[in-house]
C-alpha positions in Angstrom: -24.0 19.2 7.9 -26.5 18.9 10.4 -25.2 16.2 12.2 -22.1 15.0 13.8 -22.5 11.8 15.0 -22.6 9.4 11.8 -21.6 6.3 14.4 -24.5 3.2 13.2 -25.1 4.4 9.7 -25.1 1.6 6.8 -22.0 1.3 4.6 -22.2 3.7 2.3 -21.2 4.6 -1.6 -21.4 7.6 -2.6 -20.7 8.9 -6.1 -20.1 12.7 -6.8 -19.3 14.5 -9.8 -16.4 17.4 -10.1 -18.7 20.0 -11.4 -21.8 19.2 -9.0 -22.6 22.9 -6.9 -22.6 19.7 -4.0 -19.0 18.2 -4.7 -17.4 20.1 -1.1 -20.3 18.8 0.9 -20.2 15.5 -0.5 -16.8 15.0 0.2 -17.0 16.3 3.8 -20.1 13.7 4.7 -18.0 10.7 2.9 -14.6 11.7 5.5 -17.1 12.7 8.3 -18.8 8.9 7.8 -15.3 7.5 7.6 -14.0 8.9 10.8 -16.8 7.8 12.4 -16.1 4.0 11.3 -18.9 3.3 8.7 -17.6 1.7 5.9 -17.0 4.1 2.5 -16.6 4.1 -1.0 -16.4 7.7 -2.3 -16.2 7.7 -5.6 -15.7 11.6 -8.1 -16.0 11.6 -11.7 -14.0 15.0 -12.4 -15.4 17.2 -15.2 -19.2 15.7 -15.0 -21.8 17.6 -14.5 -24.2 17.4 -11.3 -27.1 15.1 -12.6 -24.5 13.2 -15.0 -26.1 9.5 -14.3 -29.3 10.5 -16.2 -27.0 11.2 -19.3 -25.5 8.2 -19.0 -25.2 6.8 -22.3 -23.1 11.0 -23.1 -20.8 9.9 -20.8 -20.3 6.3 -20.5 -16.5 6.1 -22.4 -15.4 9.0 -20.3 -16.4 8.1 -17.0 -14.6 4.5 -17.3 -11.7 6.6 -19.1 -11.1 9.1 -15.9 -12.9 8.0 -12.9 -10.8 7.6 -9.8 -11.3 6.5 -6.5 -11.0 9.2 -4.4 -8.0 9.4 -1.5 -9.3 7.7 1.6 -11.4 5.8 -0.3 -11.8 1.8 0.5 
């Protein structure tokens, strides 16, 4: 990350999927937002694919099937 002061920034969701090249970063600006006090909802979908929102309609029974909030998520 380029920063490392995330203190001010707008509650945040963020929605990641377990296969995304992405998912380590993702999850290190969600706990990096968190310890800085801004309000987070991190949220994984393991086994999807990065870009798995614009096949929506593929995945729509297994995302509501397996989707779990991450830990540390509110």
């Amino acid at each position: 990350m380029r920063r490392n002061d995330f203190r001010g920034e707008p509650p945040t969701f963020l929605v990641s999927s377990g296969l995304d090249p992405f998912v380590l970063q993702n999850r290190r600006y969600a706990a990096a937002l968190e310890r800085a006090g801004v309000p987070v909802r991190y949220v994984e979908y393991p086994g999807l694919p990065h870009g798995f929102p614009a096949s929506a309609t593929r995945y729509v029974v297994s995302i509501t099937r397996s989707a779990k909030p991450c830990a540390g998520s509110a």
